[in-house]
N, C-alpha and C positions, 0 to 999 in steps of 0.2 A: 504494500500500500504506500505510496507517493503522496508528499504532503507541501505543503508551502509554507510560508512564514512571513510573518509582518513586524520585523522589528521598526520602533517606536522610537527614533531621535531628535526629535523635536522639540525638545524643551530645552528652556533656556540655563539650565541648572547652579541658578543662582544660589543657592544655599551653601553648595558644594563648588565656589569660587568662579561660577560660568562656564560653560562647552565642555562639561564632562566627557560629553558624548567622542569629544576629538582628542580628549587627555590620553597622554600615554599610560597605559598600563603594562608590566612586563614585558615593555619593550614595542608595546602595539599599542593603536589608539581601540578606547573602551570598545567601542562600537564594532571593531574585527571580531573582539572575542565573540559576542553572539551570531554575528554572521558565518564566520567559521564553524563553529557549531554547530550551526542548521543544516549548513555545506555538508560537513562531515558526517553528519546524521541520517542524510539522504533526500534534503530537499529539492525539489526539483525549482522552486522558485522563492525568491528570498526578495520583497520587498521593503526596501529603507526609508523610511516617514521621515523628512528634516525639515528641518524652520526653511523658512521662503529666503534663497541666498546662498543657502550650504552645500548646494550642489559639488561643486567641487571638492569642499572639502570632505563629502563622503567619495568621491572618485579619486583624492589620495591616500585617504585611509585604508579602502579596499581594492587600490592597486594589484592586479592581478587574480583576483579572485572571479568567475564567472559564477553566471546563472540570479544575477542579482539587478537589480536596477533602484534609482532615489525617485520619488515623490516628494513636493509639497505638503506639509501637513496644514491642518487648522489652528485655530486657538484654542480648543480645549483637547486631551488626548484622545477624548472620542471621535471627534473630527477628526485625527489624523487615523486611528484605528480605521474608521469608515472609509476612507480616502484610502488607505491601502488595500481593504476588501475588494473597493470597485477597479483599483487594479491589477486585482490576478486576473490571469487569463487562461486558468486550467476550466476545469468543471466547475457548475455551479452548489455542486454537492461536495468538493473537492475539503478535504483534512486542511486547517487552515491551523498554525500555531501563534499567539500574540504574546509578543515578548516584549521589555522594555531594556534596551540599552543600557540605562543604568545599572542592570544586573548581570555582569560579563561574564560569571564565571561558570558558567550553563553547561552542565557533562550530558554526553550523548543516553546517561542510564535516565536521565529526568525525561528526556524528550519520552525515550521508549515507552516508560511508563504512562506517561499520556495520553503517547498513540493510540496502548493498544487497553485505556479507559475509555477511551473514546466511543468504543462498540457498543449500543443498544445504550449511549445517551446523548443528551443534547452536548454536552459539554463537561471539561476535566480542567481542575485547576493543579497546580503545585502548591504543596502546604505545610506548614509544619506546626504540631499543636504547640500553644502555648504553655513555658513552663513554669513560668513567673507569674508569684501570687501579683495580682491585678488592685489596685486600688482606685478609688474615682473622687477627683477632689482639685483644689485649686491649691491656695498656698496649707489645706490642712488634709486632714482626710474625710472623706464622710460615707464612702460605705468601699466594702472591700468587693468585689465582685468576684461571684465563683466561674473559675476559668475552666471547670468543666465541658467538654465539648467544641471549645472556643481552637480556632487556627489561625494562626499568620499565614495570608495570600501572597502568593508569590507568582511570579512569573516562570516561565509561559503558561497561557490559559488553551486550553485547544477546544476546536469547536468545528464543525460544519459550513462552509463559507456562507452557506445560503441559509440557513440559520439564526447565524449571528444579524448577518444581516436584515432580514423580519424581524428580530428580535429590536436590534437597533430601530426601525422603522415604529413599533410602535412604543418606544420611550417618548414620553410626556417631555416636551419642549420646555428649555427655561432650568433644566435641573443638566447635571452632570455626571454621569457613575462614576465611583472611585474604580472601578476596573467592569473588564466585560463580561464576568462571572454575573455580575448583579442584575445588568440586561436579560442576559437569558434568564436570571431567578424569574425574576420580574414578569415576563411573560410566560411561565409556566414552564419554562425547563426544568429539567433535572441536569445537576452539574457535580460530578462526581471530584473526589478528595481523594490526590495520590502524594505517598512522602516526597516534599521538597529534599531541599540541599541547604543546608547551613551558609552553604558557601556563596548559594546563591543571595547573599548579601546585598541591599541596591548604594549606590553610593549617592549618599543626600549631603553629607558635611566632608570638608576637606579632610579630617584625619579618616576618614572611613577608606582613605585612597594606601594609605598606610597600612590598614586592617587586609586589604584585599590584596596589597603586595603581599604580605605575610601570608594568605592563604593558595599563595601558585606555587604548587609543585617545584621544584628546583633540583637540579643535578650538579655535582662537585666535579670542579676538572682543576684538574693540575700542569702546569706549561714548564717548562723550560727552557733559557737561554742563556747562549755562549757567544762571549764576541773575545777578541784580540786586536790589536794595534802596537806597530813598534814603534820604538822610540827616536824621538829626530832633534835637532836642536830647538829649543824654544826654553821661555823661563816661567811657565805656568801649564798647568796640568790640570783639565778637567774630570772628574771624579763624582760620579749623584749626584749630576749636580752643583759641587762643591767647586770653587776655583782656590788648587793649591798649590804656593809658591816651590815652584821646584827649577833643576838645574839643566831638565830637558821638559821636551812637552810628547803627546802621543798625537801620530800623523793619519789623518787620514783626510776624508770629501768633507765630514762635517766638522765637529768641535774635536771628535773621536773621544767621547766621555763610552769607554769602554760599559763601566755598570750600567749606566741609561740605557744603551745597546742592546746589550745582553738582559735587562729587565722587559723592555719593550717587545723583544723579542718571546720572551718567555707569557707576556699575554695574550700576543697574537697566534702563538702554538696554543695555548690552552680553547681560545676560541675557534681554531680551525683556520685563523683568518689570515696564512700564508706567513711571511716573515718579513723582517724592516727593510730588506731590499726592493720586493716586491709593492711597498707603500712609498719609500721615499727611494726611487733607484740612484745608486753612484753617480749615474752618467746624466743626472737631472742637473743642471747648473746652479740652479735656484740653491741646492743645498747643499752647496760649498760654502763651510765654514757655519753652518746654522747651530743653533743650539740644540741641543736634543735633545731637552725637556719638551721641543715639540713633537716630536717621535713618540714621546710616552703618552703626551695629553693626548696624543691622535690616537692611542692604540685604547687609554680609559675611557674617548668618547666614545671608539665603536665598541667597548663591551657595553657601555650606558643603554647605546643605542638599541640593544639585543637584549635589554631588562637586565640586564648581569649587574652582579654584584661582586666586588675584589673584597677576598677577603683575608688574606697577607701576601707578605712579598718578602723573600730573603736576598739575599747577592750577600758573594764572594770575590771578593777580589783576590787576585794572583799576580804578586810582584815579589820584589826584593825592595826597592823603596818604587817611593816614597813612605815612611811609615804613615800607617793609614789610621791607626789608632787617637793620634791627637782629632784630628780629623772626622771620624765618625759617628758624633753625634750629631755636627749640622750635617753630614750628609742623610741619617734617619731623620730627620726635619723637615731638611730638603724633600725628602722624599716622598714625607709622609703629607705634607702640602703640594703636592703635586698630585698626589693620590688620591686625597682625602680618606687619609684611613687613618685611625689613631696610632701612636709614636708604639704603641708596641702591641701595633702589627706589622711593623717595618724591624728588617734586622740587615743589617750591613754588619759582613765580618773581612779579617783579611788571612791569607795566607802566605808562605813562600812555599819554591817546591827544593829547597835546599841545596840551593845553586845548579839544580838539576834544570836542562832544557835551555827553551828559549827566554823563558823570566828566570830563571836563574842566572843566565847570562849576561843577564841587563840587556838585551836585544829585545824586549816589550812587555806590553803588559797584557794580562787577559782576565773575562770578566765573567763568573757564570750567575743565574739568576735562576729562582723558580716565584711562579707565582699561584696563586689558590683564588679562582673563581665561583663563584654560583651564578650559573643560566637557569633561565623557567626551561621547565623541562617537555 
């Protein structure tokens, strides 16, 4: 059975700082998450209600996705509900599911259950009973209400396209429903009660964006990197960051801050996301002589950009000098402001290889790094 979907982004979601609907959430703007989910569900048709203007910005949110298209909504959500019944274009009997945007975190077991509620009734909502004693009252209390029976409505509501719509047609003008459950109550449907999702949380206040970070899935990866650079004459040495007075400098296209290198490197392994050659090449002119703290800010945007979150970083350095000890608390500083991670999840250490090799030699230095991310998984 093949079904469609009306998600609902149309509201101006002022409460929750304005345009929820386009905020990023691990790593995607709110409104993918339910559209991907319908997708992935098995919808055949996924239409997007947005305020008059937004068009585009639901065509870059859902860059790449098909079988979808945006609408216009109205001024109240039922005007926009209504506005996207009139256009699917499957059957007029056709599985229709109504979601709202605001609640992104939609797993394909909630739709199921819905679907397959849906048989021999008018309509199925997602719900979860209330577990919290209920009291009714202004600044005191004045009577406790028994929450027996009592559910939290949640999103998606599923129904019969042609259904809802009757039903829509004969609500009394002038009133509004708080959802389209009430519609069909209202006109004599039956509207059946399947277990919601905790998770399915709706974002109304700005920390609620916080709560729902905290409830995506997330996978640990670990990166590493290695760089080297010899020694050439110069009377400064970059280091994390650090500029330290020394008797030669390390040569290369950029600054050659070996640890920067080899950290940058070490997050763009852990994201999959190729290595610092492939981002800023040798042979680019532009990055002769650059600092490489922008190697690393470019490498902490695109994990930002992918929901990730860094969650330490080590390096090692390998020389014979400069002694790096005096040295290595502003370069964990450095680091750790460049990162935004607190000072101790930052560890810079040093070693020698005992006059063994090429740092042993004093012919250069080299730099290894790991780092510890979390991506939504």
């Amino acid at each position: 059975m093949t079904f469609a979907a009306i998600v609902v982004a149309a509201g101006s979601g002022s409460r929750a700082g304005g345009d929820k609907q386009w905020r990023r959430l691990g790593g995607k703007p709110v409104v993918r998450w339910s559209v991907e989910a319908m997708l992935d569900s098995g919808a055949d048709q996924v239409v997007v209600v947005v305020a008059p203007g937004s068009q585009d910005r639901a065509a870059d949110a859902l860059a790449g996705l098909t079988h979808w298209s945006a609408i216009v909504g109205g001024a109240e959500r039922s005007d926009s509900v209504q506005a996207g019944l009139r256009a699917l274009t499957g059957a007029k009997d056709q599985v229709v599911l109504i979601h709202d945007a605001a609640r992104p975190l939609l797993s394909a077991e909630v739709i199921g259950r819905l679907r397959a509620a849906l048989t021999g009734a008018d309509g199925a909502i997602a719900a979860l009973p209330v577990s919290d004693t209920l009291k009714r009252g202004s600044d005191r209390i004045e009577a406790t209400v028994d929450r027996a029976g009592l559910w939290r409505a949640q999103t998606p509501q599923a129904f019969r396209a042609d259904r809802l719509l009757a039903a829509y047609a004969a609500w009394p003008d002038g009133t509004a429903p708080t959802d389209d459950a009430a519609v069909v109550e209202r006109d004599g449907g039956t509207v059946r009660l399947v277990p919601g999702d905790p998770r399915l949380m709706k974002l109304t206040y700005p920390e609620d964006f916080d709560m729902a970070e905290a409830l995506i899935p997330r996978q640990t990866r670990v990166g590493s990197g290695f760089d080297a650079h010899r020694w050439g004459p110069g009377d400064t040495v970059w280091l994390c960051g650090v500029a330290i007075p020394h008797d030669q400098t390390l040569i290369g296209h950029s600054d050659a801050d070996a640890g920067l290198h080899a950290l940058t490197d070490a997050l763009l392994g852990a994201m999959g996301d190729g290595d610092i050659g492939d981002h800023f090449p040798p042979t680019d002119p532009q990055w002769k002589g650059a600092p490489s703290d922008l190697f690393l800010i470019h490498a902490v945007e695109r994990l930002h950009a992918r929901g990730g979150r860094l969650v330490n970083v080590d390096v090692t350095l390998i020389c014979e000098r400069p002694k790096v000890k005096p040295h290595r608390q502003a370069m964990r500083e450095r680091l750790a402001e460049i990162l935004g991670l607190p000072l101790d999840a930052v560890s810079v250490k040093a070693t020698t290889t005992e006059a063994m090799g090429f740092t042993g030699r004093g012919e250069g230095l080299a730099a290894q790094a790991l780092a510890t991310i979390e991506l939504p998984a």
